[in-house]
MOPAC internal coordinates of N, CA, C and O (Angstrom, degrees):
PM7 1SCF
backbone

  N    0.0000 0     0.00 0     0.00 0    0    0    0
  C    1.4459 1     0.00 0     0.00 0    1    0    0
  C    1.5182 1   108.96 1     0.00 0    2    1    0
  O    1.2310 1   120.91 1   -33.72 1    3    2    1
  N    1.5822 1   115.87 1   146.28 1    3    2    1
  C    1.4513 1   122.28 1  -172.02 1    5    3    2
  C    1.2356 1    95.27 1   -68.52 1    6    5    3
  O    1.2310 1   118.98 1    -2.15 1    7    6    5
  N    1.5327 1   119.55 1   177.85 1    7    6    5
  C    1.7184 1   119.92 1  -165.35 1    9    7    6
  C    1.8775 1    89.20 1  -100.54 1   10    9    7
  O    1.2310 1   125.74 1   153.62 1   11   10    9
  N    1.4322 1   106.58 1   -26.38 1   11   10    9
  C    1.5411 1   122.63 1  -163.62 1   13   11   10
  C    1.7411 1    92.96 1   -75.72 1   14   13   11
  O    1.2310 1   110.67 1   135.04 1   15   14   13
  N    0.9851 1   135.16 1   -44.96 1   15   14   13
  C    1.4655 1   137.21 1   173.64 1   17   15   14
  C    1.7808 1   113.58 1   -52.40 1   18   17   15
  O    1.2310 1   128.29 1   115.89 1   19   18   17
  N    1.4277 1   101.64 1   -64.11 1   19   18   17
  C    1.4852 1   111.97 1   176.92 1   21   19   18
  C    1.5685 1   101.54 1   -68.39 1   22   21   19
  O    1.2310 1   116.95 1   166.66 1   23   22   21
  N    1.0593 1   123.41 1   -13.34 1   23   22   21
  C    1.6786 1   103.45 1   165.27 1   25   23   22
  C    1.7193 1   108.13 1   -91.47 1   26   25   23
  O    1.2310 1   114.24 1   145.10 1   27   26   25
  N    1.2076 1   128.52 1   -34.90 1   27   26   25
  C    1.5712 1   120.06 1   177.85 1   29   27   26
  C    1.2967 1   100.82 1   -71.43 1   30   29   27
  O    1.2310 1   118.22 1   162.74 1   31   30   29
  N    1.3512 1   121.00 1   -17.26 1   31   30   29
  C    1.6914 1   111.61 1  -173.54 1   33   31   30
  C    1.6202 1    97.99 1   -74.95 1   34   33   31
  O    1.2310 1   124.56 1   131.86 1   35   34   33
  N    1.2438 1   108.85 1   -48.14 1   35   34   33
  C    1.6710 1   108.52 1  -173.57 1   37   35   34
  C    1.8275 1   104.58 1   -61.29 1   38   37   35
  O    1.2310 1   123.16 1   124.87 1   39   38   37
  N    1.3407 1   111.55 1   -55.13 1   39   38   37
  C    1.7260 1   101.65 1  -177.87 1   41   39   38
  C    1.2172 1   132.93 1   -67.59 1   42   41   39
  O    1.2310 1   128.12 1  -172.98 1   43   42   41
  N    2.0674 1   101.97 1     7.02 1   43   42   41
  C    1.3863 1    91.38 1   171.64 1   45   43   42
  C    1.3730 1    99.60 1  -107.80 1   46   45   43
  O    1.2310 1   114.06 1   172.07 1   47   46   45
  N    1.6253 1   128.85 1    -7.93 1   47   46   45
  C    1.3860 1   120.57 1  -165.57 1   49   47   46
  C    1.3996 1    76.41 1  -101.83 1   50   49   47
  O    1.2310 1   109.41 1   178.84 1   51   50   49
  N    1.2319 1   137.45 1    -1.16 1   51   50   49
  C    2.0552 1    96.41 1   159.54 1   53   51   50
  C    1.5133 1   102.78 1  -121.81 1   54   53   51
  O    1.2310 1   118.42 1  -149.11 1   55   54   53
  N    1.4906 1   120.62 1    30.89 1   55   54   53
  C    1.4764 1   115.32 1   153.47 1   57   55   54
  C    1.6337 1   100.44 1   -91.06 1   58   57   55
  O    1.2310 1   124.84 1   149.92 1   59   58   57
  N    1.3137 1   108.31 1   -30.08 1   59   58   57
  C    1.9705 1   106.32 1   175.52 1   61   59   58
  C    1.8107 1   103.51 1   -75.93 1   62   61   59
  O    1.2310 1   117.42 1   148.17 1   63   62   61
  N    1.2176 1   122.52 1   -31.83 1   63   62   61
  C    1.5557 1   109.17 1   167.00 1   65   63   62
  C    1.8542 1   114.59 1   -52.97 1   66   65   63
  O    1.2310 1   129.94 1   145.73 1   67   66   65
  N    1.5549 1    98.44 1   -34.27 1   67   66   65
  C    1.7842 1    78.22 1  -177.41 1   69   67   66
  C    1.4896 1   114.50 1  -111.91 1   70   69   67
  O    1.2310 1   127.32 1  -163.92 1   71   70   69
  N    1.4720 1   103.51 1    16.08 1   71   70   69
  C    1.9783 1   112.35 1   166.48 1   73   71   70
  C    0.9670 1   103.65 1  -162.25 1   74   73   71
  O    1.2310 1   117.47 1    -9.66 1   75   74   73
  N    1.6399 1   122.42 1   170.34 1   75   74   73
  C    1.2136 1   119.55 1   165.56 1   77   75   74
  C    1.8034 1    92.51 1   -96.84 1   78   77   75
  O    1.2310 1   135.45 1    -6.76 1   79   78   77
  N    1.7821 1    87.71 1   173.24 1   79   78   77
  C    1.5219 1    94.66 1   178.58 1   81   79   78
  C    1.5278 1   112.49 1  -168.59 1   82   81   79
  O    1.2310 1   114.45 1   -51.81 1   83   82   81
  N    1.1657 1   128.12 1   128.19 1   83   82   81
  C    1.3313 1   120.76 1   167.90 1   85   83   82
  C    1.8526 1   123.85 1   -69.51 1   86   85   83
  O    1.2310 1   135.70 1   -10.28 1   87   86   85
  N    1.5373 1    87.21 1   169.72 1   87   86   85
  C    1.8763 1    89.14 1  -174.54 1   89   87   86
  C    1.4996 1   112.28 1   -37.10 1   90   89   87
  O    1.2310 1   126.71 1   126.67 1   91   90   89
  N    1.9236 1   104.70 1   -53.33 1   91   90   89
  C    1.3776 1    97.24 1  -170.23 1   93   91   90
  C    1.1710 1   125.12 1   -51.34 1   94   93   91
  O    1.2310 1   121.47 1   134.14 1   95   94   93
  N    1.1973 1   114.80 1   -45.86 1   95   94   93
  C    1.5906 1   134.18 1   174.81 1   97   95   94
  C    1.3625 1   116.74 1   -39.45 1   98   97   95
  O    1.2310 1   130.16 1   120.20 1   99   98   97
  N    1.3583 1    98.02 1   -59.80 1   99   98   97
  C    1.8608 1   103.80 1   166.41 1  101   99   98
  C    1.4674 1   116.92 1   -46.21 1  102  101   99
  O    1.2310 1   122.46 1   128.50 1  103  102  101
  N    1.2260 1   112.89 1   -51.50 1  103  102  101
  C    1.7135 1   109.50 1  -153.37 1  105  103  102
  C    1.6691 1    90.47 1   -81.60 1  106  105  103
  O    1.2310 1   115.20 1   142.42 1  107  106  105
  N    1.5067 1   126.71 1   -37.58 1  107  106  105
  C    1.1059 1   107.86 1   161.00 1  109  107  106
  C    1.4482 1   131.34 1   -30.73 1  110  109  107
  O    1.2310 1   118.12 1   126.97 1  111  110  109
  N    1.1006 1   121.19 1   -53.03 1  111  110  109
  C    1.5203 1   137.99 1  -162.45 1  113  111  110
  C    1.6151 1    95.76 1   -77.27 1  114  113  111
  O    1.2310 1   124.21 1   124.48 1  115  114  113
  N    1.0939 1   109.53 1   -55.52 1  115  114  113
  C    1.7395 1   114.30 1  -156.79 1  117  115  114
  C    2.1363 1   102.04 1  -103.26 1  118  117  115
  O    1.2310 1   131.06 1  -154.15 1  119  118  117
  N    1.1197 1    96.27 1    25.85 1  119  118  117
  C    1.6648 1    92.56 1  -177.17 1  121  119  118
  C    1.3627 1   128.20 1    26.57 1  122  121  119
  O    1.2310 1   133.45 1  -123.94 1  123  122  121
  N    1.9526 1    91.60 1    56.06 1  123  122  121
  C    1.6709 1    86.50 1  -176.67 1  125  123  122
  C    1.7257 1   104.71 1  -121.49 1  126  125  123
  O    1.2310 1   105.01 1     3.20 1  127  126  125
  N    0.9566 1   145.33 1  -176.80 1  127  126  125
  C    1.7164 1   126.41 1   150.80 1  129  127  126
  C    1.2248 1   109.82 1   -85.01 1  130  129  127
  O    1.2310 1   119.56 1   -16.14 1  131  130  129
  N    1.5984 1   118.45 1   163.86 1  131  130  129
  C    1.2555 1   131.46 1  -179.02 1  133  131  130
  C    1.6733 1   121.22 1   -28.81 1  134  133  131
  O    1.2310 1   133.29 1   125.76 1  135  134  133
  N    1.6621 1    91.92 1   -54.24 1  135  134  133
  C    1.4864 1    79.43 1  -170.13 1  137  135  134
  C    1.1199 1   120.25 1  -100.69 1  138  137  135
  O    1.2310 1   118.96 1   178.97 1  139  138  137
  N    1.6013 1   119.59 1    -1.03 1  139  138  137
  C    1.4844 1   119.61 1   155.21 1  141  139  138
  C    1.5653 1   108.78 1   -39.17 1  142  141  139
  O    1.2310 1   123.53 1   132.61 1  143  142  141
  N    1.7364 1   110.84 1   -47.39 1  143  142  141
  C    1.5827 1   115.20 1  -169.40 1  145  143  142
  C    1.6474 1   101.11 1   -43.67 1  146  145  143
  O    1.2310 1   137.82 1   131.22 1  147  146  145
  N    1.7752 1    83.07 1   -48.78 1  147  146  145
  C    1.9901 1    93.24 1  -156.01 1  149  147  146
  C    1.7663 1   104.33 1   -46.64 1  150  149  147
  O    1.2310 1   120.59 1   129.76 1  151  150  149
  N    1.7308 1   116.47 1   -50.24 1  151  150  149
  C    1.5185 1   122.40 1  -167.57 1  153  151  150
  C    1.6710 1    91.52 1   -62.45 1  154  153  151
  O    1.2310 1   121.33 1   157.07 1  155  154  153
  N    1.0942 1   115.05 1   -22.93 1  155  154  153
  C    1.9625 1    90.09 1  -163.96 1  157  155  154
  C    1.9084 1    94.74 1   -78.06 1  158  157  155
  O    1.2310 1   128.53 1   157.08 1  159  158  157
  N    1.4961 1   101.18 1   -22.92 1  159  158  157
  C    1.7056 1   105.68 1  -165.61 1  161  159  158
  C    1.3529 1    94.54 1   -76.82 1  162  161  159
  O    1.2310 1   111.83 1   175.92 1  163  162  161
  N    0.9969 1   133.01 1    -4.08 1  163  162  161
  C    1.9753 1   125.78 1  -178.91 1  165  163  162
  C    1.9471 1    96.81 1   -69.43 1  166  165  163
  O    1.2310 1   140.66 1   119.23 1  167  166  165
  N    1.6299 1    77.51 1   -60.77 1  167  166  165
  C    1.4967 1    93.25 1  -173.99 1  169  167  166
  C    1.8368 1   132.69 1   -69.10 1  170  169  167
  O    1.2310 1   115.84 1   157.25 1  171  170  169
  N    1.2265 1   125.51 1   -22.75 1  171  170  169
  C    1.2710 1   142.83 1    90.48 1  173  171  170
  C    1.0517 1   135.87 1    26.96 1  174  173  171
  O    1.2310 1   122.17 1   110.06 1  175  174  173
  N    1.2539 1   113.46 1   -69.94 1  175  174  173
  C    1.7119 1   141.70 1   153.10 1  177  175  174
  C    1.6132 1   102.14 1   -39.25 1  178  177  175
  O    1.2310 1   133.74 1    86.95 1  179  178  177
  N    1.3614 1    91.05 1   -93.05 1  179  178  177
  C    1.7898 1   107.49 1   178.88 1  181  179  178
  C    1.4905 1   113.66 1   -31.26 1  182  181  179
  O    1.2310 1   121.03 1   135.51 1  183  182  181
  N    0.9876 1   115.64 1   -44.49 1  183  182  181
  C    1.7651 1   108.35 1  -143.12 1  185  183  182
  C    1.6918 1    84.41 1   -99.16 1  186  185  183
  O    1.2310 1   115.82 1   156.23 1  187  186  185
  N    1.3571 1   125.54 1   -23.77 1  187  186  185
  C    1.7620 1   101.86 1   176.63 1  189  187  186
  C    1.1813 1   108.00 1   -85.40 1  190  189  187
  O    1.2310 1   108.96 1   164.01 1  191  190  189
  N    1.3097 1   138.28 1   -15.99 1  191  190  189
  C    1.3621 1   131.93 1   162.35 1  193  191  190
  C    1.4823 1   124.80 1   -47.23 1  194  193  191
  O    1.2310 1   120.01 1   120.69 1  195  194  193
  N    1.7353 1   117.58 1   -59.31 1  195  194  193
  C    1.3034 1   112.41 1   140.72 1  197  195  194
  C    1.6051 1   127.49 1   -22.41 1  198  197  195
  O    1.2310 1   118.59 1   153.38 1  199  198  197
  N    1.5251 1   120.29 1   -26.62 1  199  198  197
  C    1.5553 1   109.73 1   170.98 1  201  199  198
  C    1.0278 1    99.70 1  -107.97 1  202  201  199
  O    1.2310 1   114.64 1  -160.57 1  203  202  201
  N    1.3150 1   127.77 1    19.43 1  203  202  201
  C    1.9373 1   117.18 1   172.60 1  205  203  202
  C    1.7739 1   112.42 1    85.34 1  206  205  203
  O    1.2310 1   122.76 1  -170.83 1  207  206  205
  N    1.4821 1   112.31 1     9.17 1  207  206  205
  C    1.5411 1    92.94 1   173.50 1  209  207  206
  C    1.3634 1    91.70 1  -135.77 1  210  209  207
  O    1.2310 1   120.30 1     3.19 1  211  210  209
  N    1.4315 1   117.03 1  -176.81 1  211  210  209
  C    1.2786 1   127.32 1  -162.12 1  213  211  210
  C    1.2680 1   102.11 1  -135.22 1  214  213  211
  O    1.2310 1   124.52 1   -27.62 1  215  214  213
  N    1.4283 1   108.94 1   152.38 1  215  214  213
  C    1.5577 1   122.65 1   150.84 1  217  215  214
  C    1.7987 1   129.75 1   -87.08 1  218  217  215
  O    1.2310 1   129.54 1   -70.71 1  219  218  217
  N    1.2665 1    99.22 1   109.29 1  219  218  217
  C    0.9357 1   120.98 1  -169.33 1  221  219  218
  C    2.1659 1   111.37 1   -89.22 1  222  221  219
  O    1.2310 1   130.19 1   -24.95 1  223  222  221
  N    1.3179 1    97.95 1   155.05 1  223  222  221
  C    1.6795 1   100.06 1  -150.44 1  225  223  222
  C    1.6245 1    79.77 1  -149.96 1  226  225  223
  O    1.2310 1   128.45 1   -68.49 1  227  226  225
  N    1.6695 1   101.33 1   111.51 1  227  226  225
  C    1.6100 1   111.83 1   154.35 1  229  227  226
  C    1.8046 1    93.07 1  -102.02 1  230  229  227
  O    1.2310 1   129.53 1   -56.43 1  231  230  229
  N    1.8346 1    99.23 1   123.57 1  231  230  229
  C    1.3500 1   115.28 1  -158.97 1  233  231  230
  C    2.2427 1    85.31 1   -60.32 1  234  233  231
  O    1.2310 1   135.08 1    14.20 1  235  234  233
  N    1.1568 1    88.43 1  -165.80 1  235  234  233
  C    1.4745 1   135.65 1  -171.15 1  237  235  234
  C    2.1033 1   104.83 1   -91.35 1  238  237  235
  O    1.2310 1   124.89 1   -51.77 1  239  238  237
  N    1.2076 1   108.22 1   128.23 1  239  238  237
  C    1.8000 1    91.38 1  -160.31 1  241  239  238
  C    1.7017 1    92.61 1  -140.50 1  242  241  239
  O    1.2310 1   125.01 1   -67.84 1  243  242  241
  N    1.5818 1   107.99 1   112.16 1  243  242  241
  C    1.5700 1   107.40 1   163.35 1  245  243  242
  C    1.3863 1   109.67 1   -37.56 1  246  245  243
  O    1.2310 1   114.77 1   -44.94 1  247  246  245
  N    1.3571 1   127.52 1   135.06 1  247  246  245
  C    1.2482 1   141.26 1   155.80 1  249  247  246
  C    1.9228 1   113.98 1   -72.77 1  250  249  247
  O    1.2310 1   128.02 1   144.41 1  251  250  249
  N    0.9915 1   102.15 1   -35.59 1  251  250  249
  C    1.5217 1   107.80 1   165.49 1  253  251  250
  C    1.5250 1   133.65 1   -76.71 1  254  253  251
  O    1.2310 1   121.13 1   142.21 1  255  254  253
  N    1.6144 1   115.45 1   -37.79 1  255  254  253
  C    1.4340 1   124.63 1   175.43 1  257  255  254
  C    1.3534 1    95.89 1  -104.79 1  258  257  255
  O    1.2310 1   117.58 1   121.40 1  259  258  257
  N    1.2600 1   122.20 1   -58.60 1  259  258  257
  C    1.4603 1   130.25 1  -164.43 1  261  259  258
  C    1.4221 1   106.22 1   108.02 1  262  261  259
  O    1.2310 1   120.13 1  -159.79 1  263  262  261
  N    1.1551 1   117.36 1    20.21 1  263  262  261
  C    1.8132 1   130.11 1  -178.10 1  265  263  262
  C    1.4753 1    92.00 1   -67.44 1  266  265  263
  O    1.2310 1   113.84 1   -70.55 1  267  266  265
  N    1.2143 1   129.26 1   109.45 1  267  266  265
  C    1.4366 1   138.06 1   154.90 1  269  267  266
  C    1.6671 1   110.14 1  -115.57 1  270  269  267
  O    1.2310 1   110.53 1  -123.48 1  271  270  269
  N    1.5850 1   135.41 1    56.52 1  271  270  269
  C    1.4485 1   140.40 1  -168.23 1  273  271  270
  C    1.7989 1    85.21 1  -115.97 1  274  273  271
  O    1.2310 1   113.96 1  -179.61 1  275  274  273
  N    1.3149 1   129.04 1     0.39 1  275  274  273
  C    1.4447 1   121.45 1   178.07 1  277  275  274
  C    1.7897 1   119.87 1   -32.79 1  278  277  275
  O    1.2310 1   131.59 1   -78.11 1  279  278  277
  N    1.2208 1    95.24 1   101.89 1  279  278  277
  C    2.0825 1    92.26 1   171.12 1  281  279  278
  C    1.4240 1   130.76 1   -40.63 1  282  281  279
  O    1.2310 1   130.70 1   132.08 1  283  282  281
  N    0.9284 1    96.97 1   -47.92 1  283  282  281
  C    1.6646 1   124.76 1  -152.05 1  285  283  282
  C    1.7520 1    95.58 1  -105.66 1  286  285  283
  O    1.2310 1   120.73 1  -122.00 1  287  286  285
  N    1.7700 1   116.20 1    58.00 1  287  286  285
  C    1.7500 1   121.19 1   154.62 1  289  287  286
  C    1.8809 1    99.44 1   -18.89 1  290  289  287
  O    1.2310 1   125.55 1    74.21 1  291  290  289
  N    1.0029 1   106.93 1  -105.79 1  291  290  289
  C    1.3917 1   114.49 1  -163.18 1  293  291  290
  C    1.5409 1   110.26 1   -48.75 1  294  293  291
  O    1.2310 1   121.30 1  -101.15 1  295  294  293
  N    1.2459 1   115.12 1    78.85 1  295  294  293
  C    1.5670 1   110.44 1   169.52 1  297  295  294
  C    2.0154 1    88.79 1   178.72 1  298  297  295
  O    1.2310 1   128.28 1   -31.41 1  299  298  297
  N    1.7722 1   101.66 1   148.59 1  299  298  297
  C    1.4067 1    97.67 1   168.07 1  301  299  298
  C    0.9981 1   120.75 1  -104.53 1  302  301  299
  O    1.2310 1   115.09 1   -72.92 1  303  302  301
  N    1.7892 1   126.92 1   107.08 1  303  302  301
  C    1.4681 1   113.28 1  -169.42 1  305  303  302
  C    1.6337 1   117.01 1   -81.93 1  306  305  303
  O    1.2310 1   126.66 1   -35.14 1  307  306  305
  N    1.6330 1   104.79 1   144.86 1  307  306  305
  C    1.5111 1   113.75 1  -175.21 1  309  307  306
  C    1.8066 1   108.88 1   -65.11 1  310  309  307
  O    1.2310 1   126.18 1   143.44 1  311  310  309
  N    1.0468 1   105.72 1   -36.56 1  311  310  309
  C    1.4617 1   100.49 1  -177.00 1  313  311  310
  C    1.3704 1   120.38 1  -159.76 1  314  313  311
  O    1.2310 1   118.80 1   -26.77 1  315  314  313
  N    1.4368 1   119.88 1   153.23 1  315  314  313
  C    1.8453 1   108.17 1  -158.70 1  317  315  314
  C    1.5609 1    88.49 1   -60.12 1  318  317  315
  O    1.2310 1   136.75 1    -3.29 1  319  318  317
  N    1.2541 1    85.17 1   176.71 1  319  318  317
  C    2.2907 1   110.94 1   159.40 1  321  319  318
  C    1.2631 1   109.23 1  -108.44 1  322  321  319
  O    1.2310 1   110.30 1   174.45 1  323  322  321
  N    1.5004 1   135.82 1    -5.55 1  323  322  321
  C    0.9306 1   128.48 1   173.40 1  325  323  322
  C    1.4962 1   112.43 1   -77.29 1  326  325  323
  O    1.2310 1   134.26 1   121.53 1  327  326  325
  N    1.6753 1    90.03 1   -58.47 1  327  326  325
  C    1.9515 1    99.10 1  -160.70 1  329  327  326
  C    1.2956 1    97.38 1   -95.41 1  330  329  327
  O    1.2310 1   114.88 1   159.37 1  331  330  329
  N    1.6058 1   127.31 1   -20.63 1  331  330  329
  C    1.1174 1   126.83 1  -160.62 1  333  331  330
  C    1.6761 1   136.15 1    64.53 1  334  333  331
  O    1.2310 1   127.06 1  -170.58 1  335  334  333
  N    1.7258 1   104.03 1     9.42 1  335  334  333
  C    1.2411 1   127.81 1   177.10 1  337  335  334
  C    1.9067 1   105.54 1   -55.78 1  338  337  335
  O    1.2310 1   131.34 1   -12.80 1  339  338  337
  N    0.9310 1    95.72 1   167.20 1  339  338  337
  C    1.4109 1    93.09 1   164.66 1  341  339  338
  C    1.6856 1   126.81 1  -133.18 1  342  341  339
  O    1.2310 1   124.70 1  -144.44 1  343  342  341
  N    1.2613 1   108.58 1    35.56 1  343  342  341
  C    1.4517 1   122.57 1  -176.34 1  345  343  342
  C    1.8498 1    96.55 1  -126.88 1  346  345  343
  O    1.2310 1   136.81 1   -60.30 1  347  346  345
  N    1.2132 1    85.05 1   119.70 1  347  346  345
  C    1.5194 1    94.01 1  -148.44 1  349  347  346
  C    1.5906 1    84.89 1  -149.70 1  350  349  347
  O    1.2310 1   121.70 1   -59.52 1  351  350  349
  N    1.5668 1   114.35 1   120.48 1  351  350  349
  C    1.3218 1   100.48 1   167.55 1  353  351  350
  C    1.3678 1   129.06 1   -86.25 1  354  353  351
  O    1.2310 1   113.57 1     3.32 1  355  354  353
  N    1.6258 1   129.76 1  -176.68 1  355  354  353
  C    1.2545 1   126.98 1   170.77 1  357  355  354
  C    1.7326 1   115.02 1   -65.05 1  358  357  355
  O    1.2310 1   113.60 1    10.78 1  359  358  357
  N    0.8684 1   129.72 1  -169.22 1  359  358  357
  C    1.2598 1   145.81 1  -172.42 1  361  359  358
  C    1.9478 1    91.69 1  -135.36 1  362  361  359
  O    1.2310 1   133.53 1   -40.84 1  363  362  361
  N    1.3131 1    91.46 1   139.16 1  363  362  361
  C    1.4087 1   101.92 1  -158.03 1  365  363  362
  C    1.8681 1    87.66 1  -121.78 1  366  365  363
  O    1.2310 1   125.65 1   -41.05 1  367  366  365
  N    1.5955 1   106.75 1   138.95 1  367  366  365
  C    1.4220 1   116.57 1   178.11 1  369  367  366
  C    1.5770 1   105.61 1  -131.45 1  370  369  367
  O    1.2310 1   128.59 1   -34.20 1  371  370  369
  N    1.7757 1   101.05 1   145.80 1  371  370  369
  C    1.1359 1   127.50 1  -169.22 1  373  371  370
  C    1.7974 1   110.92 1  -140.86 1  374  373  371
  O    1.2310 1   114.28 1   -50.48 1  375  374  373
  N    1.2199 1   128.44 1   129.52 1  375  374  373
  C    1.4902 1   133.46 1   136.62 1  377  375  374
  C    0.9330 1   134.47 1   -71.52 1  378  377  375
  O    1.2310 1   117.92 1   -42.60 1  379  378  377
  N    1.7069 1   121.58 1   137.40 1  379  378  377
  C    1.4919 1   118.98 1  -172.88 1  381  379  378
  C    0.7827 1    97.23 1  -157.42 1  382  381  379
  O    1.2310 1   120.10 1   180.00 1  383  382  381

């Protein structure tokens, strides 16, 4: 692994130790796109467990039904499966 990866991986899992924040939010901060955020958050995942805390995921929530049953935490879906709306919020990430 690049040294430049394992360092954005660490400043985003302790910018989620002192807020939560969704992808956008991240890539804002760390000049990455969304789902660059999402691949560093796989890994992210893994490696704070090794320190005993977890990444935690308030799912993704239709704005129209309120269908938040989304499978797939780590990913931003374009539009529910229920209503098929497409205002769909982010999925918001936290360390603890």
């Amino acid at each position: 692994m690049r040294e430049a990866e394992e360092t954005t991986r660490r400043r985003i899992a302790d910018a989620l130790r002192a807020e939560p924040a969704t992808p956008s939010t991240l890539a804002a901060r760390f000049e990455l796109t969304a789902e660059a955020v999402l691949d560093h958050l796989e890994h992210v995942a893994r490696s704070v467990e090794g320190d005993g805390e977890r990444l935690l995921v308030a799912p993704p929530t239709c704005r129209e039904c309120g269908f938040d049953g989304f499978e797939e935490l780590l990913n931003r879906p374009s539009r529910c499966p229920d209503c098929k709306a497409e205002s769909v919020t982010e999925p918001t990430f936290t360390v603890e």
